[in-house]
TIVO-2410 file (N, C-alpha, C; in nm, 3 decimals):
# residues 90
REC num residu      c1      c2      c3 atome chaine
REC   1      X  -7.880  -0.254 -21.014     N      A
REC   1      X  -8.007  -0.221 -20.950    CA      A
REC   1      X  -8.106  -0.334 -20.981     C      A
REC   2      X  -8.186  -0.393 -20.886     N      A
REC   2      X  -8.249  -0.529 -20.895    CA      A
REC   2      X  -8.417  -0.468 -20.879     C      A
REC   3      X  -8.498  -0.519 -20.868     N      A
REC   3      X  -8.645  -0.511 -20.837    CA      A
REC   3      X  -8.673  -0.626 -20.782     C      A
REC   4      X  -8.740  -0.610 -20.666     N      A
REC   4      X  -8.800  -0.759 -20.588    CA      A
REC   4      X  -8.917  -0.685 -20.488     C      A
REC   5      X  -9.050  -0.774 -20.527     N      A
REC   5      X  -9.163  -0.832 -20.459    CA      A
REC   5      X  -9.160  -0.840 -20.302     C      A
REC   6      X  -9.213  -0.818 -20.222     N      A
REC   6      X  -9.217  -0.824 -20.119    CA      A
REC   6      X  -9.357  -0.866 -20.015     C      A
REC   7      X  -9.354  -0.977 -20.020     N      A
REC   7      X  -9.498  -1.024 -19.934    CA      A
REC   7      X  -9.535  -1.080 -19.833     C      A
REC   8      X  -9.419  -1.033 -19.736     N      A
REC   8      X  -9.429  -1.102 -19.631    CA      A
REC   8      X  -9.331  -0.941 -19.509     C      A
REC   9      X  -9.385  -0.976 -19.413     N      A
REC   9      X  -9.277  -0.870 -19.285    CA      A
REC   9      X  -9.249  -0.954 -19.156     C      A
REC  10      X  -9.180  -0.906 -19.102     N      A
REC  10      X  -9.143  -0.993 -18.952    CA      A
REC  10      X  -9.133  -0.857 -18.883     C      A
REC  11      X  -9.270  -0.865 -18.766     N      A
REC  11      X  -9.325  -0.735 -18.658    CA      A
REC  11      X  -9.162  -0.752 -18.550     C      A
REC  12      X  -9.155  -0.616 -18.518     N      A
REC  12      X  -9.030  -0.610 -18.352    CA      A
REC  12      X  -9.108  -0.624 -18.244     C      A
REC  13      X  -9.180  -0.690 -18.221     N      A
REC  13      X  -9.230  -0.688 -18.073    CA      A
REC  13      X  -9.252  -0.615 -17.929     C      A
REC  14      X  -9.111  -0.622 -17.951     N      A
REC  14      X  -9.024  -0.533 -17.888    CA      A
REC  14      X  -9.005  -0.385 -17.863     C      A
REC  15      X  -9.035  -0.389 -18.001     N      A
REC  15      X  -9.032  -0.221 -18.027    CA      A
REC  15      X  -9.169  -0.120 -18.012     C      A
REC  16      X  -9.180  -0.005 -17.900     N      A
REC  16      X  -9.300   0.024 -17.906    CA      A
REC  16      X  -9.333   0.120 -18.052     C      A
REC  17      X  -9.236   0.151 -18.124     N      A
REC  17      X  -9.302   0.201 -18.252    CA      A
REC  17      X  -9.339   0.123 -18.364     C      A
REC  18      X  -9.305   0.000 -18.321     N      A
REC  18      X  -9.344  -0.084 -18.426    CA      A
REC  18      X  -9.296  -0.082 -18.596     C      A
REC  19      X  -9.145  -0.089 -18.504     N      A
REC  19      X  -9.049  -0.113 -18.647    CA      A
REC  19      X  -9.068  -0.218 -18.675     C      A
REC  20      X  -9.007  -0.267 -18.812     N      A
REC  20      X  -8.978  -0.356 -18.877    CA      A
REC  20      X  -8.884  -0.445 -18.802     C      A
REC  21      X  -8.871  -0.601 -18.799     N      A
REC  21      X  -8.748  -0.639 -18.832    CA      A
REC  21      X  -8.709  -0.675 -18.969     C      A
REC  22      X  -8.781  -0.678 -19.063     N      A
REC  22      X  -8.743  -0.732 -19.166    CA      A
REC  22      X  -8.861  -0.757 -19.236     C      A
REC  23      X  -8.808  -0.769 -19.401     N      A
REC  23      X  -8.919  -0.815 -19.510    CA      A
REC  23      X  -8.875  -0.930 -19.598     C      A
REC  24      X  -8.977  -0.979 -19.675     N      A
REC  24      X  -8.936  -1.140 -19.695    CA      A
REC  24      X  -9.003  -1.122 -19.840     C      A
REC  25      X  -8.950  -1.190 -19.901     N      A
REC  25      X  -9.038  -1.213 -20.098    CA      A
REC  25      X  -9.030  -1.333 -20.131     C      A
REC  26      X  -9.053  -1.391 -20.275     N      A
REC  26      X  -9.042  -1.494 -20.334    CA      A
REC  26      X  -8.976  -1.443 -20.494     C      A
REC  27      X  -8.841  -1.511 -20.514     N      A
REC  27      X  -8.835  -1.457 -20.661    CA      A
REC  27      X  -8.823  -1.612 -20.678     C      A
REC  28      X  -8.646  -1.611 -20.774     N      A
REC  28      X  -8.672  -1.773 -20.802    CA      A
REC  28      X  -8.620  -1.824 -20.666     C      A
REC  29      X  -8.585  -1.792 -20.585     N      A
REC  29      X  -8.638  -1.879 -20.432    CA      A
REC  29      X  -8.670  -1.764 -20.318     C      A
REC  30      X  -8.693  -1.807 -20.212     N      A
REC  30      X  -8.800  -1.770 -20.049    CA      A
REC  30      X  -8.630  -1.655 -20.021     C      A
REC  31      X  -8.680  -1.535 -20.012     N      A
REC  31      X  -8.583  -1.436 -19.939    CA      A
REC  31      X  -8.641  -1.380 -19.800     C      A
REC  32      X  -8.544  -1.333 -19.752     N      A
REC  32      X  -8.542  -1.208 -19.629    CA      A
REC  32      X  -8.435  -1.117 -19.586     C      A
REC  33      X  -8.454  -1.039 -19.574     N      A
REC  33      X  -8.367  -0.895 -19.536    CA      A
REC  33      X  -8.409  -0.840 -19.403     C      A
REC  34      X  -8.324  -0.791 -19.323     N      A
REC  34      X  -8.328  -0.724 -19.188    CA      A
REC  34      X  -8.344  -0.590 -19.262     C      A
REC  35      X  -8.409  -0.520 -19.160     N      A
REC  35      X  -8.423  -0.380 -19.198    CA      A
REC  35      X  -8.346  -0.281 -19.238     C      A
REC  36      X  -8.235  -0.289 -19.105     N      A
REC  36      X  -8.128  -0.207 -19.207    CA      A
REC  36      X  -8.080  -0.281 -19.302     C      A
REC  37      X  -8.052  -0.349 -19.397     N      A
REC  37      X  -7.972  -0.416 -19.502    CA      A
REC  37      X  -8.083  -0.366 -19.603     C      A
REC  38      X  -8.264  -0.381 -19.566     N      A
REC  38      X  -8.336  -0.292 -19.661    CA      A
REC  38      X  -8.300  -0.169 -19.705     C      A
REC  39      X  -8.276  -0.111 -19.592     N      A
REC  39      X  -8.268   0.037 -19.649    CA      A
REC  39      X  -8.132   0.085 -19.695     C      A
REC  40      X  -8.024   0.021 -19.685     N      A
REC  40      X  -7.925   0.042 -19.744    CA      A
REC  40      X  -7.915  -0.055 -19.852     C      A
REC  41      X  -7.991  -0.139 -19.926     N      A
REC  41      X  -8.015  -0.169 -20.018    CA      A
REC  41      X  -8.101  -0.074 -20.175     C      A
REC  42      X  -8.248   0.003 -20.050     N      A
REC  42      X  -8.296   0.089 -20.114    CA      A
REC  42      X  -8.225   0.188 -20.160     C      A
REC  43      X  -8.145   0.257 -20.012     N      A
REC  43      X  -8.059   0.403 -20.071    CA      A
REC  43      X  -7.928   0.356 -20.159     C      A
REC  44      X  -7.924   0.270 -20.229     N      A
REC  44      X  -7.793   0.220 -20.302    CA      A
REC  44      X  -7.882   0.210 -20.446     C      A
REC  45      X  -7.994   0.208 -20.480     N      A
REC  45      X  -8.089   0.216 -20.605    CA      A
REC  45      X  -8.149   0.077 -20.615     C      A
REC  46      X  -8.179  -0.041 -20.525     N      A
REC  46      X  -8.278  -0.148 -20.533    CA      A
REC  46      X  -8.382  -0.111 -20.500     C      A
REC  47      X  -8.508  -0.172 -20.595     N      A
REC  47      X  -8.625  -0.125 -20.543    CA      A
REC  47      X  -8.688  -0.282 -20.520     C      A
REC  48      X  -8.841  -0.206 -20.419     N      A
REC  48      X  -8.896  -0.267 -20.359    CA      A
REC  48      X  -9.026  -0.274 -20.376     C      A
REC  49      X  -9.154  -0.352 -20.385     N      A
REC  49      X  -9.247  -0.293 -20.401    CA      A
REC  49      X  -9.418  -0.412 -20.336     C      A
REC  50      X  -9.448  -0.376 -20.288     N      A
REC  50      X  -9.579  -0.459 -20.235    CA      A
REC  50      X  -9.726  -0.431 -20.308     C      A
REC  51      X  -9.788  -0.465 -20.271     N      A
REC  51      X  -9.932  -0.460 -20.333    CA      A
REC  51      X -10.061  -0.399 -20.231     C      A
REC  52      X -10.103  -0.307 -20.246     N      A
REC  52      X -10.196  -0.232 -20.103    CA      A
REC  52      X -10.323  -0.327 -20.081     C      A
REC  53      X -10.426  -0.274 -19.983     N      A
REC  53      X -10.544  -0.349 -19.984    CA      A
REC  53      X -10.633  -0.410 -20.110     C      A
REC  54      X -10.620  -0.288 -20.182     N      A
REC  54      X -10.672  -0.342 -20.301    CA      A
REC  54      X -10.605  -0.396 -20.447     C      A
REC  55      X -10.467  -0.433 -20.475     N      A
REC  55      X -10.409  -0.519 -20.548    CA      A
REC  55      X -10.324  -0.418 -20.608     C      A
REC  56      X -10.340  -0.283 -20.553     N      A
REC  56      X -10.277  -0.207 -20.637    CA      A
REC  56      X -10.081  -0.219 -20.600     C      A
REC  57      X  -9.996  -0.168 -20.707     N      A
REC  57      X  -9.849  -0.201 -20.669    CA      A
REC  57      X  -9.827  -0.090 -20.590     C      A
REC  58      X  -9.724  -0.072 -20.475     N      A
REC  58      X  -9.665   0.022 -20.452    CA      A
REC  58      X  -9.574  -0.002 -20.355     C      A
REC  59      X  -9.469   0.115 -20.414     N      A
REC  59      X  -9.297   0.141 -20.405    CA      A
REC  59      X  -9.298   0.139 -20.278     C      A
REC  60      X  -9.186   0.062 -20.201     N      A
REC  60      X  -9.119   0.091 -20.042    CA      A
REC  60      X  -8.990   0.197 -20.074     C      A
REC  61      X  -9.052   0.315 -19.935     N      A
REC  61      X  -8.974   0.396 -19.980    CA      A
REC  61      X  -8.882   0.394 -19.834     C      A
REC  62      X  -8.788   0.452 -19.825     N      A
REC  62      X  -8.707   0.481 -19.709    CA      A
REC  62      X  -8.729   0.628 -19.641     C      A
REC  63      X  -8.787   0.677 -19.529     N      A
REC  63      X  -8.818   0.807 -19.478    CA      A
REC  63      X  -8.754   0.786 -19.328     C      A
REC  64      X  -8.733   0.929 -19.243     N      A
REC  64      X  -8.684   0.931 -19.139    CA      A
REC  64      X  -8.782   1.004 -19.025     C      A
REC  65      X  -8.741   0.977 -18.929     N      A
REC  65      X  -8.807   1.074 -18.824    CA      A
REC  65      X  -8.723   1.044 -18.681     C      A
REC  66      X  -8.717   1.185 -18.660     N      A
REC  66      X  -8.622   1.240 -18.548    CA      A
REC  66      X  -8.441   1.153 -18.591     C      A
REC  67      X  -8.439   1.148 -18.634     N      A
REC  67      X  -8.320   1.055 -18.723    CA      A
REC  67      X  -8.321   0.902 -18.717     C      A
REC  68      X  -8.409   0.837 -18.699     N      A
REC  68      X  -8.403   0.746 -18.726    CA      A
REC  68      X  -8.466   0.683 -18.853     C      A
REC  69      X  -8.443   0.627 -18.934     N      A
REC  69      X  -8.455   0.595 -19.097    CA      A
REC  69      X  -8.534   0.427 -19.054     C      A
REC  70      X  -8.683   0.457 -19.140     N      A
REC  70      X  -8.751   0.357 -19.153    CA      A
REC  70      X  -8.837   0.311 -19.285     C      A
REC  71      X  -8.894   0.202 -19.333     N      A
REC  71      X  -8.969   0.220 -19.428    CA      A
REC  71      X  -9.114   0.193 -19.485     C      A
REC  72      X  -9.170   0.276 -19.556     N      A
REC  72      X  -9.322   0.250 -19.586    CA      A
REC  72      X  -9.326   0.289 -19.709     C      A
REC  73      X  -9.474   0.249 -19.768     N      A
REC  73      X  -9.508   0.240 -19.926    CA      A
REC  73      X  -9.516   0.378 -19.917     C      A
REC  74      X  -9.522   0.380 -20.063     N      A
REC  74      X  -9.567   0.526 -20.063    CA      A
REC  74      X  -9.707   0.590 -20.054     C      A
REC  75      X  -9.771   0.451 -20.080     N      A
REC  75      X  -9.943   0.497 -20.038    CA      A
REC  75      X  -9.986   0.503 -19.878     C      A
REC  76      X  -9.866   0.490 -19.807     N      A
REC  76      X  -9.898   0.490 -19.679    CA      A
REC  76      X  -9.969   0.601 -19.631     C      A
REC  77      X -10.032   0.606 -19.523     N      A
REC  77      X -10.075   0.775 -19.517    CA      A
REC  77      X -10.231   0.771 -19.435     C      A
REC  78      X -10.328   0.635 -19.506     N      A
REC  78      X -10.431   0.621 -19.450    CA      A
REC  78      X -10.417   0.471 -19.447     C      A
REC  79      X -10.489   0.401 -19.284     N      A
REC  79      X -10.464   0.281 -19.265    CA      A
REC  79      X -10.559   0.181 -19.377     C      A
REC  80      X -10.527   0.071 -19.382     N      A
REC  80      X -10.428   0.005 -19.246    CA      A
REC  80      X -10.284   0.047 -19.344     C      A
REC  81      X -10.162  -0.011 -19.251     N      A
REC  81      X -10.067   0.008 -19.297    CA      A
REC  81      X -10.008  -0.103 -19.347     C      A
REC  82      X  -9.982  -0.077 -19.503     N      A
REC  82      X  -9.987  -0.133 -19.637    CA      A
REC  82      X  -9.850  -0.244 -19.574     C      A
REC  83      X  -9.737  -0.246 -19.517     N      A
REC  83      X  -9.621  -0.333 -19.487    CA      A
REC  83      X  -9.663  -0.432 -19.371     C      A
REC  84      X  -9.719  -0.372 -19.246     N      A
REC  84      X  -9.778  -0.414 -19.113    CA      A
REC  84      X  -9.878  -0.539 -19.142     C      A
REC  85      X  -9.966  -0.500 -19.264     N      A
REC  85      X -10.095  -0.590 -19.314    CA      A
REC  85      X -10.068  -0.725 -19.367     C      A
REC  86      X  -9.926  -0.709 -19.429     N      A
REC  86      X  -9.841  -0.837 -19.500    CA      A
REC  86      X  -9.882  -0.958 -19.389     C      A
REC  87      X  -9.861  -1.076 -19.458     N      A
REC  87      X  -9.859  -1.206 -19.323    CA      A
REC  87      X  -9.685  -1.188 -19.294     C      A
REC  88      X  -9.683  -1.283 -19.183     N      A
REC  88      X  -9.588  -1.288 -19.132    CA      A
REC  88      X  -9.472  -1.388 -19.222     C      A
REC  89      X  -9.352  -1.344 -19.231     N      A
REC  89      X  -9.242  -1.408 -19.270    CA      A
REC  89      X  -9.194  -1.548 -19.174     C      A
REC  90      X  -9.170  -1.672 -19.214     N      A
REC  90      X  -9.202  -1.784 -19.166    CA      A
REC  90      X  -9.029  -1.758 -19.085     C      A
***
């Protein structure tokens, strides 16, 4: 089970719900992960974790709706939305 930083997202365009394609960090070098490989990373026990508007840490969690499996902090809830707000992954 690993822990990694996450400060960066890449928007779907595409998508009118405005999934993810992916999230990006810095450990000792520049990463990125597609979305699903996130979340089957998460549900396997890697965690994840970003920093909200105000510097505070918080956990990416994996949640579903109508069956499709997506992910947000856990402070998500009131905007803006804490993953969406990230800059963009190069």
């Amino acid at each position: 089970m690993d822990t990694f930083q996450v400060n960066c997202h890449k928007p779907d365009n595409d998508d009118p719900d405005r999934r993810l394609q992916g999230l990006g960090g810095k450990g000792k070098t520049q990463w990125y992960r597609g979305i699903d490989m996130l979340i089957e990373l998460i549900e396997s026990g890697d965690k994840f974790w970003t920093t909200d508007e105000k510097g505070k840490s918080v956990w990416i969690e994996v949640h579903s709706r109508n069956g499709r499996k997506y992910l947000k902090t856990e402070s998500d809830g009131i905007e803006p939305n804490n993953l969406l707000a990230l800059p963009h992954c190069p």
